[in-house]
C-alpha positions in Angstrom: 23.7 -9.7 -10.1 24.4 -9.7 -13.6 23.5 -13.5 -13.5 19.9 -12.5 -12.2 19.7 -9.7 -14.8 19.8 -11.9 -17.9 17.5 -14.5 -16.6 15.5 -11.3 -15.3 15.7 -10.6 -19.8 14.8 -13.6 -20.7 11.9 -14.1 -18.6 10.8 -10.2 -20.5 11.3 -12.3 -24.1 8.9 -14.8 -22.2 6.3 -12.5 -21.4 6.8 -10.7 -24.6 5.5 -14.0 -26.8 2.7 -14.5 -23.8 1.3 -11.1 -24.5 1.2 -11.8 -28.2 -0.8 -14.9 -27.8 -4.6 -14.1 -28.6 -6.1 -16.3 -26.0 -4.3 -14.6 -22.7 -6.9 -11.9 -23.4 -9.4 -14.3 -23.1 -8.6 -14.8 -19.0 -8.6 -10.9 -17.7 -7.1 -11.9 -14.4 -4.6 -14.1 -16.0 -3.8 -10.9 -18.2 -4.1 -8.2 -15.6 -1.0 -10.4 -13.6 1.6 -10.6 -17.0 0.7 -7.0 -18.0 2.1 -6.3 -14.3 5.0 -8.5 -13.8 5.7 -7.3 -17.6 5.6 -3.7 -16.9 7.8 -4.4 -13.5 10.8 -6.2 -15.5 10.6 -4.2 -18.4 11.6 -1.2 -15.9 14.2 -3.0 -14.1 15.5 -4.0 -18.2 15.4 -0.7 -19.1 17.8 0.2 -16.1 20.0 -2.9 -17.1 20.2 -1.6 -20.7 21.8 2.1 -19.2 24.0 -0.2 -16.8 25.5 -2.2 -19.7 25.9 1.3 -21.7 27.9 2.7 -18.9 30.1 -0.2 -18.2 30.8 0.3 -22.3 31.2 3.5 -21.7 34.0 3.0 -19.4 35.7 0.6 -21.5 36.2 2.8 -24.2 37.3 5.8 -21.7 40.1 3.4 -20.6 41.2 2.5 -23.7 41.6 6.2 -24.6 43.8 6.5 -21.6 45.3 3.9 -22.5 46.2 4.0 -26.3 46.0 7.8 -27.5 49.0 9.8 -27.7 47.1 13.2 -27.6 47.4 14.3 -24.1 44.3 16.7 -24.8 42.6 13.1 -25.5 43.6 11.6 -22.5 42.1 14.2 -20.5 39.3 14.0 -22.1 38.6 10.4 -21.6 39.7 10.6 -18.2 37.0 13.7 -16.8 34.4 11.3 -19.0 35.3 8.3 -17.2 34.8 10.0 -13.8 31.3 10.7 -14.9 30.6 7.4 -16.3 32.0 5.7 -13.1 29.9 7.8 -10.9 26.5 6.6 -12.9 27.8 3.0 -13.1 27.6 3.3 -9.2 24.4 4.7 -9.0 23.1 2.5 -11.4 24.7 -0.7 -9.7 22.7 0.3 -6.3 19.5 1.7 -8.4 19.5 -2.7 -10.2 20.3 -4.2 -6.8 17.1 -2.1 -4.9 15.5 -3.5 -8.2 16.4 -6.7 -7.3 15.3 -7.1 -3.6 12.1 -9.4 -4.1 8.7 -7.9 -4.3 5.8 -9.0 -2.0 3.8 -10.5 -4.3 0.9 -8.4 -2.8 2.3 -5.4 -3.6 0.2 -4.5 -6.9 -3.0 -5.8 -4.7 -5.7 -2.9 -4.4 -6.4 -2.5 -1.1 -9.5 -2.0 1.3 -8.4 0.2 4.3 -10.6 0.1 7.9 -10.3 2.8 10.2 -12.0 2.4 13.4 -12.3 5.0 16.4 -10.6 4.0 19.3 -10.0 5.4 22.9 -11.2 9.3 23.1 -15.1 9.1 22.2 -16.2 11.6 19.7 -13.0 13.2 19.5 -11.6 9.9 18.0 -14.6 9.4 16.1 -13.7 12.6 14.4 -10.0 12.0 13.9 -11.0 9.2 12.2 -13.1 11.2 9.5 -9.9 13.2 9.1 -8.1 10.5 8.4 -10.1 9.0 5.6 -9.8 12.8 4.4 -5.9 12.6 4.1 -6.1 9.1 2.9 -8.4 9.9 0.1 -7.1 13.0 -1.1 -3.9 11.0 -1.4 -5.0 8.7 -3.3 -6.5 11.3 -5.5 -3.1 12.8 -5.8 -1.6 9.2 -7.2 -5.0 9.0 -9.5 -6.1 6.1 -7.8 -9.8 5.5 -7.2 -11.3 5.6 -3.8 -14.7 3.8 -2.9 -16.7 3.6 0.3 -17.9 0.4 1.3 -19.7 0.8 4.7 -19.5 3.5 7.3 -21.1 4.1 10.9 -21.4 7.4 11.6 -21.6 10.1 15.0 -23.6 12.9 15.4 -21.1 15.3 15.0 -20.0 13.7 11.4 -17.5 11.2 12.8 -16.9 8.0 11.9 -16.9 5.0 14.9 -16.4 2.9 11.8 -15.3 3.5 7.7 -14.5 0.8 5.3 -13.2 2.0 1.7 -11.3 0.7 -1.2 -8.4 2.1 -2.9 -7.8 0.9 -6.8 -4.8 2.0 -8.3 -1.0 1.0 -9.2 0.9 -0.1 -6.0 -1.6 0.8 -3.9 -0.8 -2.1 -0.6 2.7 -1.3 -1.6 2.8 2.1 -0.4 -0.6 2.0 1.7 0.6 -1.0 4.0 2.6 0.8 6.2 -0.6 2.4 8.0 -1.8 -0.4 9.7 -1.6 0.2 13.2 -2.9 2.6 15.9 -3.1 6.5 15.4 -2.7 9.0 17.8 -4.0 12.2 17.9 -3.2 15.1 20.3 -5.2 18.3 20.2 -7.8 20.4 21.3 -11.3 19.1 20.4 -13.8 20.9 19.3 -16.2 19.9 22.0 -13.2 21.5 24.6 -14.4 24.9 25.6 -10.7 24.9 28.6 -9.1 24.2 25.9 -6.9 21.8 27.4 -5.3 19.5 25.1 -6.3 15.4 24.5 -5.3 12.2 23.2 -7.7 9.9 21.3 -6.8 7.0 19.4 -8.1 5.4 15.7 -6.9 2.3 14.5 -6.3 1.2 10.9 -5.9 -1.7 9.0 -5.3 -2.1 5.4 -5.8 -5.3 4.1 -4.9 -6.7 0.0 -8.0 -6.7 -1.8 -8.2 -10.6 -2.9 -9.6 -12.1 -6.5 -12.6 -14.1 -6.2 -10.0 -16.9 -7.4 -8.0 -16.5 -4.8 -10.0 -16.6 -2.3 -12.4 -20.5 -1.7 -15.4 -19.4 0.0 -18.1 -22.4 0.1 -21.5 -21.3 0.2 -22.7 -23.6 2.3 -20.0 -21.7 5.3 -22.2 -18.6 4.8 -25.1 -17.2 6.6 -26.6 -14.2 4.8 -29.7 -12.1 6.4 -30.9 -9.1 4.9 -32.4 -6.2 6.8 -34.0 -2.9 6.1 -31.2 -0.1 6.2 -31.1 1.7 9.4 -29.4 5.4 10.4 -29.8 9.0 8.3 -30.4 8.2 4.2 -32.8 8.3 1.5 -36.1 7.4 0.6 -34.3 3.6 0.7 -34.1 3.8 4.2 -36.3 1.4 6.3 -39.0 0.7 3.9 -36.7 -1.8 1.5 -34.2 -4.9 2.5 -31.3 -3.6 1.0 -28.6 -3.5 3.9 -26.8 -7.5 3.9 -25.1 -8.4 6.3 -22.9 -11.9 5.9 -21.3 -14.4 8.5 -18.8 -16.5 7.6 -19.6 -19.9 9.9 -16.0 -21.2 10.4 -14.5 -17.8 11.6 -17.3 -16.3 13.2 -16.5 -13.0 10.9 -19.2 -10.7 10.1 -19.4 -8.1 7.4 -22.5 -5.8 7.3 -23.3 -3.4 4.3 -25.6 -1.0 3.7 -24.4 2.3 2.0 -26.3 1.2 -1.2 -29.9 1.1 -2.1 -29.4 -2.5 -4.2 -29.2 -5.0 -2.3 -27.2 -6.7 -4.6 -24.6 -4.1 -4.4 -24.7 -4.0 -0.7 -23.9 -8.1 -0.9 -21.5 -7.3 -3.8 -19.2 -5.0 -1.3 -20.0 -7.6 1.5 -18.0 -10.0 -0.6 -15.2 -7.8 -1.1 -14.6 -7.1 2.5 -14.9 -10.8 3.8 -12.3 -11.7 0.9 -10.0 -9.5 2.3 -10.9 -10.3 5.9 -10.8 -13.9 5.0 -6.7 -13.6 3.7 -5.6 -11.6 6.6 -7.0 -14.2 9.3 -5.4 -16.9 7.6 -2.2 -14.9 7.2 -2.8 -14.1 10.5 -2.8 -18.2 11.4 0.3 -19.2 9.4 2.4 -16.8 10.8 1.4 -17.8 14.0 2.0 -21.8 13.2 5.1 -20.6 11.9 6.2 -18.9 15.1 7.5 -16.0 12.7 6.1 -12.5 12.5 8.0 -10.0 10.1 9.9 -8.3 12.4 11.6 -5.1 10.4 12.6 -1.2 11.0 8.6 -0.5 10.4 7.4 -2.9 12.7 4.7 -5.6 12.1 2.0 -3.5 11.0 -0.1 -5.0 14.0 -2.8 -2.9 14.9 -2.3 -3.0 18.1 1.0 -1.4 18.0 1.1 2.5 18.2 2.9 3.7 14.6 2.2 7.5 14.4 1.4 10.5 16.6 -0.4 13.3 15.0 0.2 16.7 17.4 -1.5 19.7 16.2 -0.8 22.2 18.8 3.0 21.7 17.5 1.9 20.7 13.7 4.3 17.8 13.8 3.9 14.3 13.2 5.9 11.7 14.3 6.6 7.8 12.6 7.6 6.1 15.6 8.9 3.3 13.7 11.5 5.1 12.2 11.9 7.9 14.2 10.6 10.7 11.7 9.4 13.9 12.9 8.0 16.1 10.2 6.4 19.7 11.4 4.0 19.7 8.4 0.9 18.1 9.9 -1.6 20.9 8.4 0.0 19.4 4.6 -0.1 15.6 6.0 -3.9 16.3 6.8 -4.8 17.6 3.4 -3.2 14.4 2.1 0.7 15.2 1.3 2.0 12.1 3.4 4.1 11.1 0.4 7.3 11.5 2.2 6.3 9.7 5.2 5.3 6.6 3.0 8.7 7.0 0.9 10.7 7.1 4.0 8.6 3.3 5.2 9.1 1.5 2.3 12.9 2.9 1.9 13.5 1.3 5.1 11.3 -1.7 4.5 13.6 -2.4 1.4 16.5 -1.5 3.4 15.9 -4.3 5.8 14.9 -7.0 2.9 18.7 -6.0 1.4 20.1 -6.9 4.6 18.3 -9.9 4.9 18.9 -11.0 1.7 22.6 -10.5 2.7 22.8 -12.8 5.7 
C-alpha cells in the first residue's frame, strides 16, 4: 500500500507542474480531466500525510515506554499510543477504500431516462414522482438539473422524461438507479381504494464529450418537424422539434422542449452521445461474455432494483436487502442513504476482487 501511496505523490508533483503550464488552459477538456484526477489524489495525499503523522506518532509513544524512567511518563505515552493506534487503523482502512480503483466514469455528468412501464397512468405518474425525488436531490448536492425531452399524460405524468444532471460525482452516486421501479399504492384514479403495482424504468447513462464520442455525419438522418402537444406560441407554426437517427444502430432521439431548433438538435446530440456509449458498452460486454456481476446487481433495466410501498411508507433495495420506512422523505428527495449504502457495497465488492 505504501508502495502505491508514494507513486500515488509523485503522480500529485506531476499534476502540480501540469497545472502550472500556461497552455493546459488552452484545451478546457484536457483541463477539466487534471483539475479532477488532481483534486481526487490530492484527497487521498492529504489522508496519507495524517497516516504517516500517526505512525510517527506511535514511534515516539513507544520510545517513551520504552526509555523514560518517570512512571507518570510512561502512562502517558501508553493512553496516547492507544489513541494513536486506534486512528492508524482507521486511517489504514479509510487509504485502502481510497485505493480501490475508480471507474473512470465516475466524475461523468449524467443523463437519466425514466420511462413508464406496466400500470398505465398510474405509472405514468410514478414516473413524475420520480424525476421529483431525483431533482430535488440533486438540488440538495448543488448539482444542476436540465430537461431534455419529455412526453407527457393528461393527468401530468410522464410516459417518457429525459434530463441531465451536472455536478461532482454525479454517475458515481446516480448509477445505481438503473433498473426497474416499483411502486405499490393507491392511485389517485382508485375510488375502492384497493392497492396497485405499476412499474417505471430508469436508466442513467455517462454523459460523453463530443471527443469521446466519433459520430460521422454521413451515419445521420436528421428531419425537422413542427413541435406537437400542449406549448407556446412555438407550437405547430415553426420547425423547431429535431428528431435524429443514427443509421448503423437504428437509434432515434427526438427533441422538442425548445423553441430553437438549434437547441432542440443541440440536446439531440447529447442524448445520442450517451445512447451511443452505452450500446457499445452494451456490445463489448457481451463479446466479452462478462457482465459486472456484484452485491448491486448489473444495473440492467430489466432487473427489478427497488419497491416503493406507500401504504407501509417503506422502501426496499432489493439488491442489498435494505428496508428503510421513510418513503414520504425518499420522495421529497432524501435518498442519500440508500445511495451511500450502493456504492459502500459496490466498493466492498471491488476490495474483494481486488483481493483474489
Amino acid at each position: 500500500m505504501i508502495d502505491k501511496l508514494e507513486a500515488l505523490r509523485a503522480r500529485l508533483a506531476a499534476l502540480d507542474e501540469e497545472v502550472a503550464d500556461p497552455a493546459l488552459a488552452k484545451d478546457p477538456a484536457r483541463y477539466r480531466e487534471t483539475m479532477r484526477e488532481r483534486s481526487r489524489l490530492a484527497a487521498i495525499d492529504a489522508v496519507y500525510g495524517e497516516y504517516k503523522a500517526a505512525l510517527s506518532g506511535i514511534e515516539g509513544a513507544k520510545a517513551i515506554i520504552r526509555d523514560e524512567s518517570d512512571a507518570e511518563m510512561r502512562e502517558l505515552a501508553r493512553e496516547e499510543l492507544r489513541g494513536l493506534e486506534s486512528r492508524r487503523d482507521e486511517l489504514e482502512a479509510r487509504l485502502k477504500d481510497l485505493l480501490v480503483p475508480r471507474d473512470p466514469l465516475a466524475d461523468k455528468n449524467v443523463i437519466m431516462e425514466i420511462r413508464a412501464g406496466t400500470g398505465g397512468e398510474e405509472a405514468a405518474l410514478f414516473a413524475a414522482d420520480l424525476y421529483r425525488m431525483y431533482a430535488r436531490y440533486a438540488d440538495g448536492l448543488g448539482w444542476k438539473v436540465e430537461v431534455m425531452e419529455t412526453s407527457e399524460t393528461e393527468l401530468g405524468g410522464y410516459k417518457e422524461i429525459v434530463f441531465s444532471v451536472t455536478g461532482e460525482g454525479a454517475y458515481e452516486r446516480l448509477r445505481w438507479e438503473s433498473g426497474v421501479h416499483r411502486v405499490q399504492r393507491v392511485p389517485a384514479t382508485e375510488g375502492s381504494g384497493r392497492i396497485h403495482t405499476s412499474a417505471v424504468t430508469v436508466a442513467v447513462l455517462p454523459e460523453m464529450e463530443e471527443t469521446e464520442i466519433d459520430i460521422r455525419p454521413e451515419d445521420l438522418r436528421i428531419d425537422v418537424m413542427r413541435a406537437g402537444g400542449p406549448g407556446g406560441q412555438c407550437v405547430n407554426t415553426t420547425d423547431s422539434a429535431v428528431r435524429i437517427t443514427h443509421l448503423p444502430t437504428g437509434i432515434v432521439v427526438h427533441c422538442q422542449d425548445e423553441k430553437s431548433q438549434i437547441k432542440n438538435k443541440a440536446k439531440a446530440m447529447r442524448i445520442l452521445r450517451a445512447r451511443l456509449f452505452e450500446f457499445e458498452d452494451a456490445k463489448r460486454q457481451a463479446e466479452r461474455a462478462a457482465e459486472r456481476k456484484s452485491q448491486v446487481g448489473s444495473g440492467d433495466r430489466s432487473e427489478r432494483i427497488r419497491t416503493y410501498n406507500f401504504p407501509q411508507n417503506r422502501v426496499t433495495d432489493h439488491r442489498i436487502d435494505l428496508t428503510l420506512y421513510k418513503l414520504d422523505l425518499a420522495m421529497e428527495g432524501d435518498i442519500g442513504e440508500l445511495v451511500d449504502a450502493l456504492m459502500l457495497s459496490a466498493r466492498e465488492e471491488l476490495m474483494k476482487a481486488e483481493k483474489t
